[in-house]
N, CA and C atoms of all chains as a GROMACS GRO file, in nm:
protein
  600
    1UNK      N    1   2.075   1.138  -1.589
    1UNK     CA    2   1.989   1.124  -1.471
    1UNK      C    3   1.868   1.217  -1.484
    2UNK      N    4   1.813   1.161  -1.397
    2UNK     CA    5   1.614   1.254  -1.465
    2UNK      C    6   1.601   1.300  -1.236
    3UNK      N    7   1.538   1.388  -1.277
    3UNK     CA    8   1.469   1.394  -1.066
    3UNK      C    9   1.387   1.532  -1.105
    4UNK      N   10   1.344   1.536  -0.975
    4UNK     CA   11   1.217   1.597  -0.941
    4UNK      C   12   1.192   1.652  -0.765
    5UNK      N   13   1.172   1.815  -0.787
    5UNK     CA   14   1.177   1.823  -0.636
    5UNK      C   15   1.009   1.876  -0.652
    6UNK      N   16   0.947   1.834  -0.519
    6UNK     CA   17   0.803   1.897  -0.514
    6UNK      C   18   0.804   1.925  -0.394
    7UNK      N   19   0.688   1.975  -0.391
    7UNK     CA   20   0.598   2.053  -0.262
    7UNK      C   21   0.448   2.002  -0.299
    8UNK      N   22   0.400   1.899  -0.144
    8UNK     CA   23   0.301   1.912  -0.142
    8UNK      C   24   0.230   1.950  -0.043
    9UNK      N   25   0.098   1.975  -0.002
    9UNK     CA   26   0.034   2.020   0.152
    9UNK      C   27  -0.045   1.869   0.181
   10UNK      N   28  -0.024   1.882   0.280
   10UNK     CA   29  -0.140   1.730   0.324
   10UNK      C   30  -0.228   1.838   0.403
   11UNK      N   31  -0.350   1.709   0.404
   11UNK     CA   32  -0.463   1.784   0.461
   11UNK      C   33  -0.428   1.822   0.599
   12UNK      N   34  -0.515   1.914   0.643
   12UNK     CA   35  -0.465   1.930   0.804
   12UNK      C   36  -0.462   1.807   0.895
   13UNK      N   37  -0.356   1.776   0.976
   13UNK     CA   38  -0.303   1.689   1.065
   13UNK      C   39  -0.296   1.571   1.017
   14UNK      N   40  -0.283   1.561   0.903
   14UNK     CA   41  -0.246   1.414   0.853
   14UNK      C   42  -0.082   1.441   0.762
   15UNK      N   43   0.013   1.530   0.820
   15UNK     CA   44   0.101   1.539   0.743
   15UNK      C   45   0.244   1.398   0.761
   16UNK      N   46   0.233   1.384   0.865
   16UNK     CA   47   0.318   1.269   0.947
   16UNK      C   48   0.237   1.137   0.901
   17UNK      N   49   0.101   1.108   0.881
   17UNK     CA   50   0.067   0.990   0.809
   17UNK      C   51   0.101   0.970   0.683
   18UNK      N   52   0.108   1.067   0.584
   18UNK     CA   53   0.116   1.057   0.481
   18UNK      C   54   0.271   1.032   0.482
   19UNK      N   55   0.378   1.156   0.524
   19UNK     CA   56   0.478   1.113   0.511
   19UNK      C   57   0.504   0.978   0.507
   20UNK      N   58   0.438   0.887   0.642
   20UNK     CA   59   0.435   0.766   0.610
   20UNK      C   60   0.431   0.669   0.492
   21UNK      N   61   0.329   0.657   0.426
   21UNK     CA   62   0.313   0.656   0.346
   21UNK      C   63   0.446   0.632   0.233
   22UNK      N   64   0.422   0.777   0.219
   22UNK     CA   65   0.542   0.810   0.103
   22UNK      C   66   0.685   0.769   0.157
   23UNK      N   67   0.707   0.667   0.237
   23UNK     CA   68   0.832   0.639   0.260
   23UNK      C   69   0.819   0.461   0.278
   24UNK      N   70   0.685   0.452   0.222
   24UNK     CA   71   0.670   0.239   0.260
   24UNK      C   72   0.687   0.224   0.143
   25UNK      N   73   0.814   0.115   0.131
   25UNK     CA   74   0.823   0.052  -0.005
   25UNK      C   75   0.935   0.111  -0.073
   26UNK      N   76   0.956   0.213  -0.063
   26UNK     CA   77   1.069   0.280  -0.147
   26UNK      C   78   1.175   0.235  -0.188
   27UNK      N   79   1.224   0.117  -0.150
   27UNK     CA   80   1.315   0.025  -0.151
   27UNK      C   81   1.390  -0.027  -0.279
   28UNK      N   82   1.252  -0.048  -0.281
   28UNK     CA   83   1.204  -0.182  -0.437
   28UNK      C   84   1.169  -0.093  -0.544
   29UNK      N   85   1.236   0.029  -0.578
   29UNK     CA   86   1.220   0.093  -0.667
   29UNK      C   87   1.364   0.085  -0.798
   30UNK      N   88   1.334  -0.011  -0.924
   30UNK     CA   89   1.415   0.014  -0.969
   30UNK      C   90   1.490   0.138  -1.038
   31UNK      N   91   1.602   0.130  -1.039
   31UNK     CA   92   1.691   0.329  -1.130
   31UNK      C   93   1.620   0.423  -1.051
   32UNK      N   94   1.600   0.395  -0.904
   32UNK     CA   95   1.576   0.509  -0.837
   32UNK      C   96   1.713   0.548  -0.729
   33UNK      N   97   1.751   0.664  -0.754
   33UNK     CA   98   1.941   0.688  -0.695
   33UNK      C   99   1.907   0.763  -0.550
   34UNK      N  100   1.788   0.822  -0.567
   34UNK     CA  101   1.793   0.911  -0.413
   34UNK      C  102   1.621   0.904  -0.393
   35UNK      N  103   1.607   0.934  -0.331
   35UNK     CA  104   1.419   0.936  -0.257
   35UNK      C  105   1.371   1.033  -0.142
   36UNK      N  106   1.403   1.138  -0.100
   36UNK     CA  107   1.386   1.190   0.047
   36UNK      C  108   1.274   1.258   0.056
   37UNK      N  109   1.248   1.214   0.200
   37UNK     CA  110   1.103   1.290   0.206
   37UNK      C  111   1.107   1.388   0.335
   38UNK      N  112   1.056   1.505   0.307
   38UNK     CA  113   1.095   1.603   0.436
   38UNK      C  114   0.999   1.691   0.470
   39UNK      N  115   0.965   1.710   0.554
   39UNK     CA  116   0.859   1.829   0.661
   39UNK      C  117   0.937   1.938   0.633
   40UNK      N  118   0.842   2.030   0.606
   40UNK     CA  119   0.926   2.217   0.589
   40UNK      C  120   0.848   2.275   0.721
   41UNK      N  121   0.980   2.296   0.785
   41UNK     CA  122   0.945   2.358   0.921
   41UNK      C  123   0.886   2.455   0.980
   42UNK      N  124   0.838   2.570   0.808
   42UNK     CA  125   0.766   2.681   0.864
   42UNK      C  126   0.614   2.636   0.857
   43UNK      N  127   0.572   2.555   0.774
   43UNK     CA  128   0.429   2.470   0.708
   43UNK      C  129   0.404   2.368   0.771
   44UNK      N  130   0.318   2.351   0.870
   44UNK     CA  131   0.267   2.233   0.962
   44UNK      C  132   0.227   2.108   0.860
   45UNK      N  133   0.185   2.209   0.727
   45UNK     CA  134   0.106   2.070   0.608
   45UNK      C  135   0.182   2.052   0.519
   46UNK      N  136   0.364   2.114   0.472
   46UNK     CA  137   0.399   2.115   0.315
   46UNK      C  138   0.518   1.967   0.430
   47UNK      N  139   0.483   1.911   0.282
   47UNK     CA  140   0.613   1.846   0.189
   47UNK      C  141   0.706   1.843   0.146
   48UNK      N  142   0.804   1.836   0.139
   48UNK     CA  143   0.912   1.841  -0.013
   48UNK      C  144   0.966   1.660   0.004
   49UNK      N  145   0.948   1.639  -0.171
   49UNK     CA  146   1.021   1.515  -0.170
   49UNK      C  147   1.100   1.572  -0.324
   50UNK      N  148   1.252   1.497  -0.316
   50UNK     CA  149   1.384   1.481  -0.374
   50UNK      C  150   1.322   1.345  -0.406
   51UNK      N  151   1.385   1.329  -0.542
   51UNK     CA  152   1.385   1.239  -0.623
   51UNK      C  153   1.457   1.245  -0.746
   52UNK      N  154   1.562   1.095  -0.725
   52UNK     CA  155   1.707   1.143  -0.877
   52UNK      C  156   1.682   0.964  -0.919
   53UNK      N  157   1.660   1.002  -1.021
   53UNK     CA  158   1.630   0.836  -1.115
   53UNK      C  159   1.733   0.841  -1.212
   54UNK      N  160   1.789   0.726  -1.279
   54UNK     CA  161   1.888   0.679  -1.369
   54UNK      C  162   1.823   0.757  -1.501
   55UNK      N  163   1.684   0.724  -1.476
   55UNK     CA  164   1.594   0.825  -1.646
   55UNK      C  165   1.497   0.802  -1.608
   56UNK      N  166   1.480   0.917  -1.725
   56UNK     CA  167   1.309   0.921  -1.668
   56UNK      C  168   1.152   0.796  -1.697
   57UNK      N  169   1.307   0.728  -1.789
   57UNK     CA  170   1.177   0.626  -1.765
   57UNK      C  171   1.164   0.542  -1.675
   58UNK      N  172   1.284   0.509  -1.634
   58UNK     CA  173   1.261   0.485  -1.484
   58UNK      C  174   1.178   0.545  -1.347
   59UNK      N  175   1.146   0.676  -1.382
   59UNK     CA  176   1.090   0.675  -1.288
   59UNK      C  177   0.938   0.650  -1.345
   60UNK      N  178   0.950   0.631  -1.458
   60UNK     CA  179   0.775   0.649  -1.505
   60UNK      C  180   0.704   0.503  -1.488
   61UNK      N  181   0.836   0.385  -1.532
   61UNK     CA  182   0.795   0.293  -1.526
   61UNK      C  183   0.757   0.215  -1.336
   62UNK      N  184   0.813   0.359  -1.237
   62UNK     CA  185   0.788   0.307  -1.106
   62UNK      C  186   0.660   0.319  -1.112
   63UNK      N  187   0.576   0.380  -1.170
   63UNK     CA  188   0.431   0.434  -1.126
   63UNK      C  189   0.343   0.329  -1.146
   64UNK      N  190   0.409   0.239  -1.264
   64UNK     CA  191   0.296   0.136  -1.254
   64UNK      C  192   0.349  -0.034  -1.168
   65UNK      N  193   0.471   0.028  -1.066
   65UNK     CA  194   0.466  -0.082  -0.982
   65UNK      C  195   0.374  -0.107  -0.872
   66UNK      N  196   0.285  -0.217  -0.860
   66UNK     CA  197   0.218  -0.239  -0.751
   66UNK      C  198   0.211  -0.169  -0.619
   67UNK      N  199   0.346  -0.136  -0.564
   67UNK     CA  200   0.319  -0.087  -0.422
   67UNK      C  201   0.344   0.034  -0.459
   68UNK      N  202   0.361   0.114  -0.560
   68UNK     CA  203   0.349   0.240  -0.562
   68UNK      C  204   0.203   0.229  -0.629
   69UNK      N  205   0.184   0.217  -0.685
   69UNK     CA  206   0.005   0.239  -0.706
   69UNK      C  207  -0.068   0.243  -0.586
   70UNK      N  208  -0.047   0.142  -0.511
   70UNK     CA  209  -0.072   0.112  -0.413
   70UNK      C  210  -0.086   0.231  -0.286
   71UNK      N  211   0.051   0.304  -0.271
   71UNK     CA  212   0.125   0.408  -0.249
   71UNK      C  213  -0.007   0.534  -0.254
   72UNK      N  214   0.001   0.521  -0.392
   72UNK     CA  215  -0.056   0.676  -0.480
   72UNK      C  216  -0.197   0.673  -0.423
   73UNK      N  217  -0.249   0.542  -0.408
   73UNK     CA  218  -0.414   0.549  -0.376
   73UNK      C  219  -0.420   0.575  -0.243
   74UNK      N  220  -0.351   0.526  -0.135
   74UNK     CA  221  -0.349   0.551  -0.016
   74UNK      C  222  -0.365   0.663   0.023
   75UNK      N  223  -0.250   0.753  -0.031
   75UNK     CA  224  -0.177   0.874  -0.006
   75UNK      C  225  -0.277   1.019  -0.034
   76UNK      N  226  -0.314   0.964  -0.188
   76UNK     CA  227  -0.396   1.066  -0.266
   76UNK      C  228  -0.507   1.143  -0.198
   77UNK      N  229  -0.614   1.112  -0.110
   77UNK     CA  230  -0.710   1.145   0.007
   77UNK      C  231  -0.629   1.242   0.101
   78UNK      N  232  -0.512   1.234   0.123
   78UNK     CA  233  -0.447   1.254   0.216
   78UNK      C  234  -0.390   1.402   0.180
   79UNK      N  235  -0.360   1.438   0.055
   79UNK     CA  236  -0.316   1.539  -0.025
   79UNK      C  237  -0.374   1.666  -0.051
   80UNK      N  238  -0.359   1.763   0.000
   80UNK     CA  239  -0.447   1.867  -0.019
   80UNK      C  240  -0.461   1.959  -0.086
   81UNK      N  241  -0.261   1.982  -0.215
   81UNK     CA  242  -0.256   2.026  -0.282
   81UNK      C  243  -0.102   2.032  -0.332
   82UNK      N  244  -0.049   2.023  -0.452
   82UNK     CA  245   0.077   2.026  -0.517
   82UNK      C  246   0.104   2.159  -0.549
   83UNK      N  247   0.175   2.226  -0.452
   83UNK     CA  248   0.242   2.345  -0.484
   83UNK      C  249   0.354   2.392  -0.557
   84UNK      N  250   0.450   2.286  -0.562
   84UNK     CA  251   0.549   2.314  -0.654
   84UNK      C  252   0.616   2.178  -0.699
   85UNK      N  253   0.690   2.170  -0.856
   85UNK     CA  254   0.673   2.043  -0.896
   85UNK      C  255   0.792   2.113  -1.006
   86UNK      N  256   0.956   2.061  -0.991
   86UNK     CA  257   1.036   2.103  -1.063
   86UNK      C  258   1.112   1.970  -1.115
   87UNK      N  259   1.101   1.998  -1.265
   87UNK     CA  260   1.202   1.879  -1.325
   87UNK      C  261   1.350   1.921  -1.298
   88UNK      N  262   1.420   1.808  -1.259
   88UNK     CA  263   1.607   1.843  -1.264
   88UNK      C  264   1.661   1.791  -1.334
   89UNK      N  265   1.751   1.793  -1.360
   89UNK     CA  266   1.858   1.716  -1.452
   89UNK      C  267   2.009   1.708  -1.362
   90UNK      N  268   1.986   1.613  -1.220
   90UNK     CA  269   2.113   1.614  -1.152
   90UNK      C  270   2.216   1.553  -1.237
   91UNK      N  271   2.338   1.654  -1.221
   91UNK     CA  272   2.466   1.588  -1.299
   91UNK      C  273   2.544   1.481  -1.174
   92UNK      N  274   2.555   1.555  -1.012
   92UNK     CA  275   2.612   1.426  -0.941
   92UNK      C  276   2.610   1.501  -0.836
   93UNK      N  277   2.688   1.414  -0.736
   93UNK     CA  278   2.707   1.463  -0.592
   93UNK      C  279   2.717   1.337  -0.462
   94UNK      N  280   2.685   1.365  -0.367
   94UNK     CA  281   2.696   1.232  -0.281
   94UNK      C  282   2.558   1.144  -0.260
   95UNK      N  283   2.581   1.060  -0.225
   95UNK     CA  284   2.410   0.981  -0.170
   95UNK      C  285   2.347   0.944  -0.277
   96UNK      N  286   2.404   0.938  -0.436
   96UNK     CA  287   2.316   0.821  -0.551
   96UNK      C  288   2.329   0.731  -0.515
   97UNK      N  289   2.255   0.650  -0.507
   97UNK     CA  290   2.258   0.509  -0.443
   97UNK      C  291   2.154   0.461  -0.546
   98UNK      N  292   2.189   0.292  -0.569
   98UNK     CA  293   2.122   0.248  -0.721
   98UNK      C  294   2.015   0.113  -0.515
   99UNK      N  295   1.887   0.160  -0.598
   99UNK     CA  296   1.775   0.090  -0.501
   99UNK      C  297   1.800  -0.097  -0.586
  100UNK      N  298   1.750  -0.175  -0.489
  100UNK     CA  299   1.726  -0.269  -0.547
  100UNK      C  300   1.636  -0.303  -0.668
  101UNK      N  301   1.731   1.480   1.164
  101UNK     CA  302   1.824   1.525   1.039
  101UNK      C  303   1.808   1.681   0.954
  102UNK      N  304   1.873   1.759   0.920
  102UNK     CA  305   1.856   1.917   0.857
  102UNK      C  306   1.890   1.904   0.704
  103UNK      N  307   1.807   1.956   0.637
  103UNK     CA  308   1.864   1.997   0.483
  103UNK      C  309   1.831   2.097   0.489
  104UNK      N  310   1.882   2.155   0.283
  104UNK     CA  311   1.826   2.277   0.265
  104UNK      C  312   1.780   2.215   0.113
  105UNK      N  313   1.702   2.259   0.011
  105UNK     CA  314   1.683   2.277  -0.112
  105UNK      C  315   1.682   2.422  -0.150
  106UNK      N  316   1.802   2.448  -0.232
  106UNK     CA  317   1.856   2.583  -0.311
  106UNK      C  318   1.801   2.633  -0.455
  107UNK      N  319   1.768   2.724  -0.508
  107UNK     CA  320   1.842   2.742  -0.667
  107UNK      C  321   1.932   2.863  -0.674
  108UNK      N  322   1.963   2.826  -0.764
  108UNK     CA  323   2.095   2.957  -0.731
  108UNK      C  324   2.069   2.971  -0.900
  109UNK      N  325   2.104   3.078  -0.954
  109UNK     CA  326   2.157   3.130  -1.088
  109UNK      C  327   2.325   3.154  -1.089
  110UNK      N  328   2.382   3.058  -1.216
  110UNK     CA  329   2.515   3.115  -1.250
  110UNK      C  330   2.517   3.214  -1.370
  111UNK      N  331   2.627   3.291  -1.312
  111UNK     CA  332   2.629   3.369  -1.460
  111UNK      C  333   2.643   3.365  -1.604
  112UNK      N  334   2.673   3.416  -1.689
  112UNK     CA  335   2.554   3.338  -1.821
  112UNK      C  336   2.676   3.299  -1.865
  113UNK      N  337   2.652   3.167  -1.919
  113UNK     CA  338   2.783   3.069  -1.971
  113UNK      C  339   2.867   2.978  -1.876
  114UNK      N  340   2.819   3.048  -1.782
  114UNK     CA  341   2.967   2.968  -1.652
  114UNK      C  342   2.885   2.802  -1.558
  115UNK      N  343   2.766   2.794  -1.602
  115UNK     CA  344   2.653   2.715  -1.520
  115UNK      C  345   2.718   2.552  -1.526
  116UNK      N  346   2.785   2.509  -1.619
  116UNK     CA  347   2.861   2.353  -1.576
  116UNK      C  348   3.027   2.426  -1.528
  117UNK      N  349   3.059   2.529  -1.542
  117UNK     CA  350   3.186   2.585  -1.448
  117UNK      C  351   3.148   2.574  -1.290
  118UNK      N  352   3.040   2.620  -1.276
  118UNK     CA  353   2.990   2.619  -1.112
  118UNK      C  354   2.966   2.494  -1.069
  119UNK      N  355   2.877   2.434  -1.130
  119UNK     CA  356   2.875   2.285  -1.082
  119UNK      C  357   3.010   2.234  -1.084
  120UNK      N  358   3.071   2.198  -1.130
  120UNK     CA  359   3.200   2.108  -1.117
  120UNK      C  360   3.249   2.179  -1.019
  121UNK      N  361   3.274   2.311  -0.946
  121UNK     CA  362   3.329   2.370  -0.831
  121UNK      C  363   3.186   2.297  -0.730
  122UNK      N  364   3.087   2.302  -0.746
  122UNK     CA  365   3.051   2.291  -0.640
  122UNK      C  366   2.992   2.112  -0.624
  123UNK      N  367   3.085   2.072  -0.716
  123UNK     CA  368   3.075   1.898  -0.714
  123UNK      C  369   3.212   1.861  -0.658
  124UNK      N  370   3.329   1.952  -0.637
  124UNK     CA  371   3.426   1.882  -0.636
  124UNK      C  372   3.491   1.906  -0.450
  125UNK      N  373   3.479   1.795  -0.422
  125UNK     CA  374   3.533   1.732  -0.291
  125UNK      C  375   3.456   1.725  -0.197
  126UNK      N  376   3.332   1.721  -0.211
  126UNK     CA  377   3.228   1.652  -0.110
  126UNK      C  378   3.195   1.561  -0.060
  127UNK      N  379   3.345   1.500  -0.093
  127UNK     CA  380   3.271   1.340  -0.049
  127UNK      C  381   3.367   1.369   0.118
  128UNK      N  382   3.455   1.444   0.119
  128UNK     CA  383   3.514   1.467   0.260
  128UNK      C  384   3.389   1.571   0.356
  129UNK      N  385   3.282   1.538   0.342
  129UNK     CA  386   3.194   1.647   0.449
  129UNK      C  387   3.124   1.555   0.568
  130UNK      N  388   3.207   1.566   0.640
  130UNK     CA  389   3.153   1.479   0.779
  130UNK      C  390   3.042   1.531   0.808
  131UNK      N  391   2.899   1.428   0.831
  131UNK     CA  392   2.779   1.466   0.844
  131UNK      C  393   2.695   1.485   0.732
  132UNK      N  394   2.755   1.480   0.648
  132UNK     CA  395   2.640   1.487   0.512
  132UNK      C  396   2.623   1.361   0.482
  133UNK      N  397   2.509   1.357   0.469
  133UNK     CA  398   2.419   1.235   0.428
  133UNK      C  399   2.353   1.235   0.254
  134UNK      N  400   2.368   1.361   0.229
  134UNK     CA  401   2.312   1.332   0.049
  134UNK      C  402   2.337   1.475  -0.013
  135UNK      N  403   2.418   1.449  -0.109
  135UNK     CA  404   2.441   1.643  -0.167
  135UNK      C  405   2.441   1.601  -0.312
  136UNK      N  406   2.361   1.668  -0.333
  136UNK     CA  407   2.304   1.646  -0.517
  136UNK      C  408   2.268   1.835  -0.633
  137UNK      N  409   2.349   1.797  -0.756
  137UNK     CA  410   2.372   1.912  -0.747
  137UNK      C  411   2.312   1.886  -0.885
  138UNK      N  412   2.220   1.988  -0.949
  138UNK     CA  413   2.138   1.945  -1.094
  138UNK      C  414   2.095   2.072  -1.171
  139UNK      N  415   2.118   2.079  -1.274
  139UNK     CA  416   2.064   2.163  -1.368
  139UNK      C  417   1.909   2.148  -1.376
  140UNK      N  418   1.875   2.305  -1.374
  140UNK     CA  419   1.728   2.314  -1.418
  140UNK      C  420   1.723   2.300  -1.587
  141UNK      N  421   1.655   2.190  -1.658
  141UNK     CA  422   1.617   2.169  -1.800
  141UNK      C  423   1.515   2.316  -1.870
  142UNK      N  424   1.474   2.394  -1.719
  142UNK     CA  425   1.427   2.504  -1.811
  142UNK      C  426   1.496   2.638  -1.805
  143UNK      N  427   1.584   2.651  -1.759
  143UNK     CA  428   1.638   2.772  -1.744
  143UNK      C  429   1.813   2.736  -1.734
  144UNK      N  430   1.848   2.790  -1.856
  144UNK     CA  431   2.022   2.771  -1.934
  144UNK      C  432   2.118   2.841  -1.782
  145UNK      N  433   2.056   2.894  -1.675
  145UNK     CA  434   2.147   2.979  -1.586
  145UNK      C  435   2.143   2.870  -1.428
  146UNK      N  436   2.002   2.811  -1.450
  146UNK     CA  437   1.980   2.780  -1.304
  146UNK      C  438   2.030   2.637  -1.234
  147UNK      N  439   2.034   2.618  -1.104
  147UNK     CA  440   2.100   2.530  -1.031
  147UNK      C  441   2.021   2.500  -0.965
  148UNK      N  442   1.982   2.348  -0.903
  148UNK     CA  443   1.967   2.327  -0.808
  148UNK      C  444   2.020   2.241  -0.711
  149UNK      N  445   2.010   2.288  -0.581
  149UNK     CA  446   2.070   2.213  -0.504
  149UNK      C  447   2.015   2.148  -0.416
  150UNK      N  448   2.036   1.993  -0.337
  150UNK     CA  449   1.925   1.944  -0.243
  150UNK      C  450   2.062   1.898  -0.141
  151UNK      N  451   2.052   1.901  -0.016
  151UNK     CA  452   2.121   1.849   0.128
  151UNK      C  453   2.102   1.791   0.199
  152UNK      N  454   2.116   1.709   0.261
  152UNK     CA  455   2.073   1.633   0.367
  152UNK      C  456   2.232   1.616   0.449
  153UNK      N  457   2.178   1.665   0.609
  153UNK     CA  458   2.276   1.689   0.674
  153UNK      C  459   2.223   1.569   0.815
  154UNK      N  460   2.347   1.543   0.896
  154UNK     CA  461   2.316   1.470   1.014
  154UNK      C  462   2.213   1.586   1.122
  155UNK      N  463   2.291   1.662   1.110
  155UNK     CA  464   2.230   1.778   1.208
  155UNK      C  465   2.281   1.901   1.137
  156UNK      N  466   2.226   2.001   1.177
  156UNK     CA  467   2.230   2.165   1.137
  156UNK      C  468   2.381   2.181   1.191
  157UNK      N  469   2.432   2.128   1.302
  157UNK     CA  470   2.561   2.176   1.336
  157UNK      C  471   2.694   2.079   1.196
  158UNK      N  472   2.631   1.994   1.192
  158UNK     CA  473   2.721   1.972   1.090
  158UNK      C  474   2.748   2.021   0.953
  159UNK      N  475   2.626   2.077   0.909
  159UNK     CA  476   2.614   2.181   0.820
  159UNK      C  477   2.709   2.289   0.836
  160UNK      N  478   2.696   2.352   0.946
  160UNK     CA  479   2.730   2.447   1.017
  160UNK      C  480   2.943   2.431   0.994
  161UNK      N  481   2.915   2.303   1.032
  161UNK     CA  482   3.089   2.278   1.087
  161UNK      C  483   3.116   2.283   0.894
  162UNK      N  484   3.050   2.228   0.775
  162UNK     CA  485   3.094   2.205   0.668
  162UNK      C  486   3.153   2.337   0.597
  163UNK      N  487   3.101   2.457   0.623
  163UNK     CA  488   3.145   2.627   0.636
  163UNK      C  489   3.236   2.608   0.629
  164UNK      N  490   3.312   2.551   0.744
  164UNK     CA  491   3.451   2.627   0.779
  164UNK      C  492   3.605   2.546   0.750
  165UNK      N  493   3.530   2.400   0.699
  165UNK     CA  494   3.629   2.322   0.597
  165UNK      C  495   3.689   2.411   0.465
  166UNK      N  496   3.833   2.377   0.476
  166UNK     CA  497   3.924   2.463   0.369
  166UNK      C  498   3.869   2.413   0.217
  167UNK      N  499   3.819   2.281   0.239
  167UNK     CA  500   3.820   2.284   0.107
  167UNK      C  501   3.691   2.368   0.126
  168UNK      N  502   3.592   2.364   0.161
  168UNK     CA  503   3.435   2.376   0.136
  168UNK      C  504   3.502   2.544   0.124
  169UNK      N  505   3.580   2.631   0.192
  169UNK     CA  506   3.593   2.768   0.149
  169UNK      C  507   3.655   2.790   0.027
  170UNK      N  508   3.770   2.697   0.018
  170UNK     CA  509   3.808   2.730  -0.128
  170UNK      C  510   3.707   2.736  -0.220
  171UNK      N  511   3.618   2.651  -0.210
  171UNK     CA  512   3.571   2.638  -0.332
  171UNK      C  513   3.484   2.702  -0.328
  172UNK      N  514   3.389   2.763  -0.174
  172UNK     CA  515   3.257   2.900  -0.220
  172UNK      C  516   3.402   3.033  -0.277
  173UNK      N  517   3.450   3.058  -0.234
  173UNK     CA  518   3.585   3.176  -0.282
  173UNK      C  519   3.575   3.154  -0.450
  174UNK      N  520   3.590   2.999  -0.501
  174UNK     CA  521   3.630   2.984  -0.648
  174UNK      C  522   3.463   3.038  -0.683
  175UNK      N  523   3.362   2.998  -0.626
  175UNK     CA  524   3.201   2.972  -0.692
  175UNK      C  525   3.169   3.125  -0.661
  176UNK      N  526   3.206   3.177  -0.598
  176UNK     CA  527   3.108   3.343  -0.504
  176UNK      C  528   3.104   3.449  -0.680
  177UNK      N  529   3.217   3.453  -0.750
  177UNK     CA  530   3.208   3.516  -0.835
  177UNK      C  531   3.100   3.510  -0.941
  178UNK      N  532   3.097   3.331  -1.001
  178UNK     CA  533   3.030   3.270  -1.094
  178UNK      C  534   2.875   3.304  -1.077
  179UNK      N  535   2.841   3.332  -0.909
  179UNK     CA  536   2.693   3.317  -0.919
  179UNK      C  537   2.618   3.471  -0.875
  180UNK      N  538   2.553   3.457  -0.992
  180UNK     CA  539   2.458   3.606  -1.016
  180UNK      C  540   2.330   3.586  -0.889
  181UNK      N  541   2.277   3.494  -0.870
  181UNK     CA  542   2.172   3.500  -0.793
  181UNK      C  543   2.177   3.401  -0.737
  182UNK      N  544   2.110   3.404  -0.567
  182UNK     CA  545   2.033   3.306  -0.507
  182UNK      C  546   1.859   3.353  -0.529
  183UNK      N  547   1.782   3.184  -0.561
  183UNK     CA  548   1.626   3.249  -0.615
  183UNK      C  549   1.548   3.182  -0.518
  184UNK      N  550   1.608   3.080  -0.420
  184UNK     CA  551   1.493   3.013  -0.384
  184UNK      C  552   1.612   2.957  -0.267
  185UNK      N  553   1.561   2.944  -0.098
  185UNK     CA  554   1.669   2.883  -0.051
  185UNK      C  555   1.531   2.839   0.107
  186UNK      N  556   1.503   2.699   0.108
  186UNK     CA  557   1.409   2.588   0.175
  186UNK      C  558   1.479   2.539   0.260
  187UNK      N  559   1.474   2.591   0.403
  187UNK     CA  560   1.479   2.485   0.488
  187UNK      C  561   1.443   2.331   0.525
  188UNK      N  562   1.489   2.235   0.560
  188UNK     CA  563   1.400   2.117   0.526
  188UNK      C  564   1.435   2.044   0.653
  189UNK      N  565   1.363   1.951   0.710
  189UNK     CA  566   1.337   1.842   0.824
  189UNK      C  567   1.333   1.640   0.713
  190UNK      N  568   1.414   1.648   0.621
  190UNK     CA  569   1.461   1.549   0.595
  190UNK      C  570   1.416   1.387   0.724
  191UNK      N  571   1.274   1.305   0.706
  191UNK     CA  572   1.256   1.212   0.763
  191UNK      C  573   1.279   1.113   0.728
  192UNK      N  574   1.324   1.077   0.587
  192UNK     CA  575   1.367   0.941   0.551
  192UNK      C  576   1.351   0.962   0.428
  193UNK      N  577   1.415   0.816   0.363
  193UNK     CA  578   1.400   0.814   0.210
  193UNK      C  579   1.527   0.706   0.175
  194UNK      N  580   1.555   0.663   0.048
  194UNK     CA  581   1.640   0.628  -0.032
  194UNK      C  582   1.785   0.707  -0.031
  195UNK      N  583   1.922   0.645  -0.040
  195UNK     CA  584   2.027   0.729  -0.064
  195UNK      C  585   2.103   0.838   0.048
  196UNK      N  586   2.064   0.815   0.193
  196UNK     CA  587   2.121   0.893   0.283
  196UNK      C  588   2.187   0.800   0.329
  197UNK      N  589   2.323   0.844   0.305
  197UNK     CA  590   2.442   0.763   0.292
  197UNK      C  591   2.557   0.881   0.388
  198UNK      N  592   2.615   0.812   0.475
  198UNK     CA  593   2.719   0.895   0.532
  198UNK      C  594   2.826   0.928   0.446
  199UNK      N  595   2.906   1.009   0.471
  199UNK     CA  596   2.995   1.052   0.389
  199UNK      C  597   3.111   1.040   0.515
  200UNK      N  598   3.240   1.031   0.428
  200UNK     CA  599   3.353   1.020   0.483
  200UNK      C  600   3.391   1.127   0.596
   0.00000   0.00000   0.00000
C-alpha cells in the first residue's frame, strides 16, 4: 500500500469551499482504500488530507482522471500553501475500503 | 466527527513489533470510523498513525477498553518517542466505515 498525509492552508475564508472541493468525486477513484479530508482546529486555513492507495501507481494514475484534474484546477486558486507532505507506507488497520 | 494524526518513534528494531500490537484488535472499537497504522519509508524507527473517531467521547471511551489497555501496557515500552500528535475535525472522505 502507498498514502500520503498533507497539510495545506487555503486562502483566507475559503477553507470550507475548498474542502468542498476536495471531497466531489472521490468516489470514482480507482485503488484508492481511504480519502479523508479534515479542518485542524487550531488553523482557521490548514488542511490535512489522509490518503492510502493499493500503490502508488494508483494513486498517480488518479491524477490524470478527468474529475480530478478537474478537482486540481478548481481547487488550486484556492490554495495558499503546502505545508507538510509525508509519504506512508500503511501496513493496515480499519476503514481500507477498495473505491469503485 | 474527531481524529488525531500521530508519529510516534519505536525503539530501534522493534518498529513492525509495535505495529502488529497496535494493529491487533481494532476492529472491536465502538465509534471508530478509520484507524490506519503505516510506516514512515524515511525513517527505519517511525510510525504513523491516522483516526477517525464518531466523536471525541468515543475516543475517549476506546482508553478504557481491556483490550485497547492491554495492548498500550504491551506497546508503552517499545516506544522511544511521540514526534508529532494533530488534532483533526475529519469532514468527509472515502473509507469511514463503522467498526464493530
Amino acid at each position: 500500500m502507498y498514502g500520503l498525509i498533507g497539510k495545506m492552508k487555503a486562502a483566507a475564508g475559503q477553507r470550507d469551499a475548498l474542502i468542498a472541493i476536495l471531497l466531489d468525486g472521490i468516489d470514482a477513484m480507482p485503488g484508492c482504500l481511504s480519502y479523508i479530508v479534515a479542518r485542524d482546529p487550531k488553523d482557521a486555513d490548514a488542511i490535512w488530507i489522509s490518503e492510502v492507495w493499493d500503490s502508488q501507481d494508483s494513486h498517480r494514475a488518479s491524477l490524470a482522471l478527468p474529475s480530478v484534474k478537474s478537482a486540481i484546477a478548481k481547487a488550486r486558486p484556492m490554495i495558499a500553501s503546502f505545508d507538510e507532505h509525508h509519504e506512508i507506507e500503511p501496513i493496515g488497520g480499519h476503514g481500507l475500503t477498495k473505491a469503485r
